[in-house]
N, C-alpha and C positions, 0 to 999 in steps of 0.2 A: 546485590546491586552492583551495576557498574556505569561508570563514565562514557559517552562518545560525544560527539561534537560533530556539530553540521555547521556549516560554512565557514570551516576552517575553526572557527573560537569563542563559538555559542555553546555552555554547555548541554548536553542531555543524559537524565536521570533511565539507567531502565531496567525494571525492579522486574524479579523472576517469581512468579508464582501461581498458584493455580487458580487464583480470583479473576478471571477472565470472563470476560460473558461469555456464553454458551454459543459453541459453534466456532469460536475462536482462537487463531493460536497467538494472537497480539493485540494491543491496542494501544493507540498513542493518546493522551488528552494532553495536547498543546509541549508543554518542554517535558515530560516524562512518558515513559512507554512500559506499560506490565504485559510480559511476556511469560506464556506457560513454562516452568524449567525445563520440558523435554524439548524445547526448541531453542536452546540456550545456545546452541552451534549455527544457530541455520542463520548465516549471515545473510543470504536474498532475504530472509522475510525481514531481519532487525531493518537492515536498508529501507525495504517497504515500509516499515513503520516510522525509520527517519524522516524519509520523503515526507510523511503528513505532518511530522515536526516543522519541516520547512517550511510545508503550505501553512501551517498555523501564524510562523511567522513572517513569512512575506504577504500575509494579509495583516497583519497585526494586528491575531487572534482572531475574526472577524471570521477564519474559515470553521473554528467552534463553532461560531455561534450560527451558521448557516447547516452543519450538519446536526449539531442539536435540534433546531428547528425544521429536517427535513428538508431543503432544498435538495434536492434529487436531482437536477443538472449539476449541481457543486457535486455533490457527494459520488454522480458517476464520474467526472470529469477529475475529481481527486482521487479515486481508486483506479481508472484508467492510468493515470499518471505512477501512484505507486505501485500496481500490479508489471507495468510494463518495465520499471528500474527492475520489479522484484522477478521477469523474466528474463532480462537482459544478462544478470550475473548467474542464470542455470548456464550446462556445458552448452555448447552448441546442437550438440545433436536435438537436445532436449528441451528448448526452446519453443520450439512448435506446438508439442504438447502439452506447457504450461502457459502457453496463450490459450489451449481449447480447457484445460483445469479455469485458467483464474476468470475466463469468460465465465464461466457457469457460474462460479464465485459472483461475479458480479452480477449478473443478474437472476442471482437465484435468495444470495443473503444481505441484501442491501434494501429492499423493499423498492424500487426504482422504476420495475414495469419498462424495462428495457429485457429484449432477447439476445438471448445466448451471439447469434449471427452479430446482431448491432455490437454488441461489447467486442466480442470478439475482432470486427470491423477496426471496430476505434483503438483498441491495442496495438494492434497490429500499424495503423496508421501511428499511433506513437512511437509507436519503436523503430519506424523508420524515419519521423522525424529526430530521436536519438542517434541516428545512423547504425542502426541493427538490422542487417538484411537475412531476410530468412526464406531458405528455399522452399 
Protein backbone atom coordinates (compact mmCIF):
# COMPACT_ATOMS: atom_id res chain seq x y z
CA UNK A 1 0.00 0.00 0.00
CA UNK A 2 0.97 3.53 -0.45
CA UNK A 3 -0.13 7.20 0.34
CA UNK A 4 -1.05 10.08 -2.36
CA UNK A 5 -3.03 12.91 -2.07
CA UNK A 6 -5.23 14.93 -4.41
CA UNK A 7 -5.76 18.52 -3.88
CA UNK A 8 -2.88 19.07 -2.34
CA UNK A 9 -4.03 17.35 1.48
CA UNK A 10 -6.76 14.90 1.14
CA UNK A 11 -5.32 11.80 1.77
CA UNK A 12 -5.55 8.60 -0.58
CA UNK A 13 -5.28 4.87 0.22
CA UNK A 14 -4.00 2.71 -2.82
CA UNK A 15 -3.60 -0.93 -2.18
CA UNK A 16 -1.85 -3.23 -5.01
CA UNK A 17 -3.36 -6.41 -5.75
CA UNK A 18 -4.80 -8.79 -8.05
CA UNK A 19 -8.51 -8.46 -6.72
CA UNK A 20 -9.52 -6.28 -9.46
CA UNK A 21 -12.68 -6.84 -11.49
CA UNK A 22 -12.09 -8.59 -14.52
CA UNK A 23 -10.86 -6.43 -17.45
CA UNK A 24 -9.23 -4.10 -15.33
CA UNK A 25 -6.12 -2.59 -14.35
CA UNK A 26 -7.50 -0.19 -11.47
CA UNK A 27 -10.23 0.94 -9.61
CA UNK A 28 -11.10 3.71 -7.22
CA UNK A 29 -14.11 3.38 -4.67
CA UNK A 30 -14.28 6.97 -3.46
CA UNK A 31 -10.81 7.78 -1.14
CA UNK A 32 -8.99 4.35 -1.95
CA UNK A 33 -7.88 2.80 -5.33
CA UNK A 34 -6.80 -1.16 -5.74
CA UNK A 35 -4.55 -1.46 -8.41
CA UNK A 36 -3.25 -4.73 -10.25
CA UNK A 37 0.83 -4.82 -8.86
CA UNK A 38 2.00 -5.04 -12.43
CA UNK A 39 0.73 -1.58 -12.85
CA UNK A 40 2.42 -0.30 -9.80
CA UNK A 41 4.65 2.15 -12.04
CA UNK A 42 2.31 3.30 -14.50
CA UNK A 43 1.61 6.61 -13.02
CA UNK A 44 -1.16 7.90 -16.08
CA UNK A 45 -3.42 5.24 -15.00
CA UNK A 46 -2.76 5.85 -10.71
CA UNK A 47 -3.55 9.74 -11.94
CA UNK A 48 -6.71 8.16 -13.84
CA UNK A 49 -7.73 6.62 -10.95
CA UNK A 50 -7.08 9.79 -8.83
CA UNK A 51 -9.18 11.84 -11.05
CA UNK A 52 -12.28 9.61 -9.91
CA UNK A 53 -11.11 10.20 -6.39
CA UNK A 54 -11.62 13.88 -6.96
CA UNK A 55 -14.77 13.35 -8.75
CA UNK A 56 -15.99 11.28 -5.71
CA UNK A 57 -15.11 14.18 -3.81
CA UNK A 58 -16.20 17.27 -5.28
CA UNK A 59 -19.45 15.59 -5.45
CA UNK A 60 -19.47 14.67 -1.97
CA UNK A 61 -19.68 11.04 -2.75
CA UNK A 62 -22.69 11.49 -4.60
CA UNK A 63 -20.50 10.58 -7.90
CA UNK A 64 -20.66 6.52 -6.15
CA UNK A 65 -23.66 6.66 -5.87
CA UNK A 66 -24.55 7.64 -9.46
CA UNK A 67 -22.11 5.15 -11.05
CA UNK A 68 -23.28 2.41 -8.69
CA UNK A 69 -26.65 2.99 -9.97
CA UNK A 70 -25.72 3.22 -13.77
CA UNK A 71 -26.01 6.78 -14.82
CA UNK A 72 -24.11 6.42 -18.04
CA UNK A 73 -23.94 10.33 -18.82
CA UNK A 74 -22.04 10.49 -15.19
CA UNK A 75 -20.12 7.55 -15.76
CA UNK A 76 -19.20 8.55 -19.56
CA UNK A 77 -18.60 12.15 -18.67
CA UNK A 78 -16.22 10.64 -15.54
CA UNK A 79 -14.23 8.40 -17.57
CA UNK A 80 -13.88 10.99 -20.42
CA UNK A 81 -12.47 13.28 -17.82
CA UNK A 82 -10.09 10.58 -16.33
CA UNK A 83 -9.16 8.94 -19.59
CA UNK A 84 -8.11 12.27 -20.99
CA UNK A 85 -5.75 13.38 -17.62
CA UNK A 86 -4.74 9.53 -18.28
CA UNK A 87 -3.64 10.76 -22.00
CA UNK A 88 -2.50 13.93 -21.38
CA UNK A 89 0.75 12.50 -19.17
CA UNK A 90 1.70 9.58 -22.31
CA UNK A 91 4.90 11.18 -24.40
CA UNK A 92 3.57 13.31 -26.95
CA UNK A 93 4.11 11.31 -29.84
CA UNK A 94 1.83 8.90 -28.18
CA UNK A 95 -1.18 10.71 -27.34
CA UNK A 96 -3.15 10.26 -30.36
CA UNK A 97 -3.13 6.78 -29.99
CA UNK A 98 -4.29 6.42 -26.45
CA UNK A 99 -7.20 8.63 -27.36
CA UNK A 100 -8.16 5.79 -30.18
CA UNK A 101 -7.16 2.89 -27.08
CA UNK A 102 -9.01 4.62 -24.28
CA UNK A 103 -12.01 5.61 -26.80
CA UNK A 104 -12.67 1.93 -27.29
CA UNK A 105 -12.13 1.47 -23.44
CA UNK A 106 -14.87 3.60 -23.23
CA UNK A 107 -17.33 2.60 -25.09
CA UNK A 108 -16.69 -0.93 -25.18
CA UNK A 109 -16.25 -1.60 -21.10
CA UNK A 110 -18.45 0.65 -19.52
CA UNK A 111 -21.84 -0.59 -20.75
CA UNK A 112 -22.79 3.18 -21.90
CA UNK A 113 -24.00 2.53 -25.79
CA UNK A 114 -21.93 5.30 -26.78
CA UNK A 115 -19.48 4.68 -30.01
CA UNK A 116 -16.04 4.50 -30.31
CA UNK A 117 -16.13 8.08 -32.77
CA UNK A 118 -18.53 9.74 -29.95
CA UNK A 119 -15.92 8.93 -27.03
CA UNK A 120 -13.22 9.48 -29.01
CA UNK A 121 -15.01 13.03 -29.98
CA UNK A 122 -15.46 14.00 -26.28
CA UNK A 123 -11.71 13.05 -25.35
CA UNK A 124 -10.35 14.63 -27.54
CA UNK A 125 -12.66 18.01 -26.92
CA UNK A 126 -11.40 17.42 -23.18
CA UNK A 127 -8.04 17.56 -23.71
CA UNK A 128 -8.18 20.58 -25.54
CA UNK A 129 -10.17 22.14 -22.96
CA UNK A 130 -7.05 20.92 -20.68
CA UNK A 131 -4.87 22.76 -23.22
CA UNK A 132 -3.43 19.58 -24.80
CA UNK A 133 -3.26 20.11 -28.49
CA UNK A 134 -2.68 17.25 -30.66
CA UNK A 135 -1.75 17.06 -34.20
Amino acid sequence: MKWKRIFKIIPISVFYTEKVKGGFAGVSYGPWIKMRPEYKDDNPLLQHELTHCKQWYRTFGIHGWLVLFGNKKHIFESEVEAYAVQASLQPELMILSRVDLYATFISTKYGLNVTKDEAKEALMGKLETMGIEIL
